[in-house]
PyMOL commands that place a pseudoatom at each C-alpha (Angstrom):
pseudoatom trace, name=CA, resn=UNK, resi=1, chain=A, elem=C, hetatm=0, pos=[5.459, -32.693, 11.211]
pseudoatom trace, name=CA, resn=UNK, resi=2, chain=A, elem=C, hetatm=0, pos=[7.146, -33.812, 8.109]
pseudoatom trace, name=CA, resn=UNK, resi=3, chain=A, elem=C, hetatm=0, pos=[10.852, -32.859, 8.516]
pseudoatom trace, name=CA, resn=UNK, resi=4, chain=A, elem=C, hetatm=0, pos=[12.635, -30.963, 5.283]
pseudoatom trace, name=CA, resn=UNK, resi=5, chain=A, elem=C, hetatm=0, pos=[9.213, -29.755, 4.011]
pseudoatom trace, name=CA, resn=UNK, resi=6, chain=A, elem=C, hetatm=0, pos=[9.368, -25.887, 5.057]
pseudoatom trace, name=CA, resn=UNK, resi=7, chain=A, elem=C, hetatm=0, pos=[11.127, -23.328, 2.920]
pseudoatom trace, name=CA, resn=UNK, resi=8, chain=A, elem=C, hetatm=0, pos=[14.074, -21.673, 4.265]
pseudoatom trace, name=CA, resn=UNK, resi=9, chain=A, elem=C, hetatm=0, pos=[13.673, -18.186, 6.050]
pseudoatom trace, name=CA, resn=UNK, resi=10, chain=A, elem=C, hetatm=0, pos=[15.591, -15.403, 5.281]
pseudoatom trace, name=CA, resn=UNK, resi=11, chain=A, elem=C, hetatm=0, pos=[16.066, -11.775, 6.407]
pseudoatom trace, name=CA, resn=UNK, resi=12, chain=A, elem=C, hetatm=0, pos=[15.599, -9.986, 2.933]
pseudoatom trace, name=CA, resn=UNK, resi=13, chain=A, elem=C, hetatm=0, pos=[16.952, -6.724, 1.452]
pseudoatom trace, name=CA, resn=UNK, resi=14, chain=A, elem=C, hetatm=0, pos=[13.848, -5.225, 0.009]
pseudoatom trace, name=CA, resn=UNK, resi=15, chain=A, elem=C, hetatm=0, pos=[14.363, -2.234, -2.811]
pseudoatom trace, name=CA, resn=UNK, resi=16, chain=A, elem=C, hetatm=0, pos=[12.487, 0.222, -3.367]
pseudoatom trace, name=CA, resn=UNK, resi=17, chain=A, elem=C, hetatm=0, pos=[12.024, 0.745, -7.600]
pseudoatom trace, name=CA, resn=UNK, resi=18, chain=A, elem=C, hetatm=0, pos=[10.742, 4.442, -7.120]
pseudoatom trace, name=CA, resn=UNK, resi=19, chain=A, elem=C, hetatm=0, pos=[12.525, 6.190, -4.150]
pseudoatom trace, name=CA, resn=UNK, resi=20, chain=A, elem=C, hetatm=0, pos=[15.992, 3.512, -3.711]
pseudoatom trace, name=CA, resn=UNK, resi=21, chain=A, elem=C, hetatm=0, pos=[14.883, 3.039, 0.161]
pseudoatom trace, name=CA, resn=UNK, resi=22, chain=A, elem=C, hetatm=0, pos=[16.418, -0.044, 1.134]
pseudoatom trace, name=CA, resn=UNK, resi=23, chain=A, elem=C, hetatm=0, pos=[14.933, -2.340, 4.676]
pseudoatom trace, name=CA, resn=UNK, resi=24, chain=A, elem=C, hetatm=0, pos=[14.781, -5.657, 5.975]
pseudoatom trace, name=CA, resn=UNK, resi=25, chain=A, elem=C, hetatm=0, pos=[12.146, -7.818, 6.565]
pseudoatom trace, name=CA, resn=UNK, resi=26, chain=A, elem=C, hetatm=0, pos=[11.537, -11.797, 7.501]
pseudoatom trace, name=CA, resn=UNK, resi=27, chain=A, elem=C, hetatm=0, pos=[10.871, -13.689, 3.585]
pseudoatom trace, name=CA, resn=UNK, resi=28, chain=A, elem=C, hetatm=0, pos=[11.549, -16.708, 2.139]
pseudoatom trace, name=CA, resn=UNK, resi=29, chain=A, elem=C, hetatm=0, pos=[13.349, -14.822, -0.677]
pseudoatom trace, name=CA, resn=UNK, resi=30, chain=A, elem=C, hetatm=0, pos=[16.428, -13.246, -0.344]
pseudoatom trace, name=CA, resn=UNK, resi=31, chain=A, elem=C, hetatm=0, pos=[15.952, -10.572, -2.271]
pseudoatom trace, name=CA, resn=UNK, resi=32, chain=A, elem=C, hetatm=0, pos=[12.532, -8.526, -2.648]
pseudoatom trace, name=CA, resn=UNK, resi=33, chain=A, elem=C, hetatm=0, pos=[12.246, -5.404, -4.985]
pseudoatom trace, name=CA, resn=UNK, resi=34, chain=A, elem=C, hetatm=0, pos=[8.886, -3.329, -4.927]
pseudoatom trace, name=CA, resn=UNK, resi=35, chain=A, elem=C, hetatm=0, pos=[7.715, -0.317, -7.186]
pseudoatom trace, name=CA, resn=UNK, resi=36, chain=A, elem=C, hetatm=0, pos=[6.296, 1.607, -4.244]
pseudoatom trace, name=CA, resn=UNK, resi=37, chain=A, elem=C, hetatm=0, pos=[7.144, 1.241, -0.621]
pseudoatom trace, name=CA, resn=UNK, resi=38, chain=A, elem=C, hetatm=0, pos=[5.824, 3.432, 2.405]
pseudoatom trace, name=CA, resn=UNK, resi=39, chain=A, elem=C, hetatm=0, pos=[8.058, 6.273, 2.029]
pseudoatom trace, name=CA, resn=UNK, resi=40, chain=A, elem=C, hetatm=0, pos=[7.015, 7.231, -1.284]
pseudoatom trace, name=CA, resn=UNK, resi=41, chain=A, elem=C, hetatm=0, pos=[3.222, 5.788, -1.669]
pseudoatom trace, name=CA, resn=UNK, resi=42, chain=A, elem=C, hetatm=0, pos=[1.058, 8.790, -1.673]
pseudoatom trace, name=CA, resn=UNK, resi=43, chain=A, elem=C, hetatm=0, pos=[-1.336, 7.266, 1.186]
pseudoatom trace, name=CA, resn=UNK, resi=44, chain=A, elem=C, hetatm=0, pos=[0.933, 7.460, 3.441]
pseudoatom trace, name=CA, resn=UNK, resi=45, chain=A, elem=C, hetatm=0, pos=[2.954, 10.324, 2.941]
pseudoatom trace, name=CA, resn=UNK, resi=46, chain=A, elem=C, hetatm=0, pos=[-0.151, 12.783, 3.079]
pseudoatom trace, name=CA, resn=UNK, resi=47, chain=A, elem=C, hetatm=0, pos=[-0.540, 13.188, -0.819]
pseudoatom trace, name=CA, resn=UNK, resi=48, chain=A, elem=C, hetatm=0, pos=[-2.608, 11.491, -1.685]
pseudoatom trace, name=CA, resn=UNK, resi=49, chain=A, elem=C, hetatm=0, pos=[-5.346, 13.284, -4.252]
pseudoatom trace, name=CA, resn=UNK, resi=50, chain=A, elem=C, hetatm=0, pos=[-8.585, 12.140, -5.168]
pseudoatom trace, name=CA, resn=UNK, resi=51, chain=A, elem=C, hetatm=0, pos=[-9.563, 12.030, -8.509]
pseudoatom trace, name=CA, resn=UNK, resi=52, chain=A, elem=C, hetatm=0, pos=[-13.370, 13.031, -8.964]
pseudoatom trace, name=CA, resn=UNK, resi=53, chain=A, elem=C, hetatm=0, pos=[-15.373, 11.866, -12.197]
pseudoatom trace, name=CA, resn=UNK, resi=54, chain=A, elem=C, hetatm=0, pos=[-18.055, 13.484, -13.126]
pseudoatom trace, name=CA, resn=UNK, resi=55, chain=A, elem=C, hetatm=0, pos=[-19.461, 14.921, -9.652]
pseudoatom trace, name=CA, resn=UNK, resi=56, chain=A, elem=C, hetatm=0, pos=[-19.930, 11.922, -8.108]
pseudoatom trace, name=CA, resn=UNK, resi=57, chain=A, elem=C, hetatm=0, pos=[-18.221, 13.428, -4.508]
pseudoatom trace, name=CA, resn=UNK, resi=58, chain=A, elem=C, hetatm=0, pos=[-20.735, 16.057, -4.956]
pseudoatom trace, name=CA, resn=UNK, resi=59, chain=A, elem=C, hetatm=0, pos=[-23.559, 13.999, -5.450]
pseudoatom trace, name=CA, resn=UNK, resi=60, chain=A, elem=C, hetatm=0, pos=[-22.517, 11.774, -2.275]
pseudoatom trace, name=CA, resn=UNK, resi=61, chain=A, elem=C, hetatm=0, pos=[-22.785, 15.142, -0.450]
pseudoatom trace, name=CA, resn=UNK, resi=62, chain=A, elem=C, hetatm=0, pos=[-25.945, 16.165, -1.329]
pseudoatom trace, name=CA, resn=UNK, resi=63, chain=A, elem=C, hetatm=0, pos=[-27.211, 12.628, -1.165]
pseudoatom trace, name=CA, resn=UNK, resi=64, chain=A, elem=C, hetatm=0, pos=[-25.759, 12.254, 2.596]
pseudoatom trace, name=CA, resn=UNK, resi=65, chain=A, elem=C, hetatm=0, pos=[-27.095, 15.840, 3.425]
pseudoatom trace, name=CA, resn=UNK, resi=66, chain=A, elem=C, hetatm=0, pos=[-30.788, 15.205, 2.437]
pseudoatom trace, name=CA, resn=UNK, resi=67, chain=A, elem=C, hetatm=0, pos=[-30.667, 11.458, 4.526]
pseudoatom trace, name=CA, resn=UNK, resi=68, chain=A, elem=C, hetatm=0, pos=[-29.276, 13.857, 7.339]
pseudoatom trace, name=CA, resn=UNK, resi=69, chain=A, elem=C, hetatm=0, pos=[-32.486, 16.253, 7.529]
pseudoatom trace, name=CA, resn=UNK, resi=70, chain=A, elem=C, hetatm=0, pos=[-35.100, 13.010, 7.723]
for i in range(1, 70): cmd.bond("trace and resi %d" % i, "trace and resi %d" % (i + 1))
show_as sticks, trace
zoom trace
């Protein structure tokens, strides 16, 4: 291995932009800032929605229904 080749690892402060949660992970910044971190992203807190255009959940349904009866 060439010596003085890897970047220096850190343990980073990582903000939060939407909620101000503040952890610490292994980087090779010292710093990180996000928009959305697991406390506030909607997957994972349970609320998440889910947007439906035009029917098309509906027509999965009926789609997934009708391969069920063959």
């Amino acid at each position: 291995m060439k010596a003085d080749i890897h970047p220096q690892y850190h343990q980073a402060q990582v903000h939060c932009a939407s909620c101000g949660t503040e952890f610490t992970v292994g980087s090779t910044a010292e710093v990180l800032r996000v928009d959305i971190c697991g406390s506030c992203h909607p997957f994972y807190t349970g609320k998440q929605t889910i947007v439906d255009t035009a029917g098309q959940v509906e027509r999965f349904q009926k789609r997934l229904e009708r391969s069920a009866k063959l």
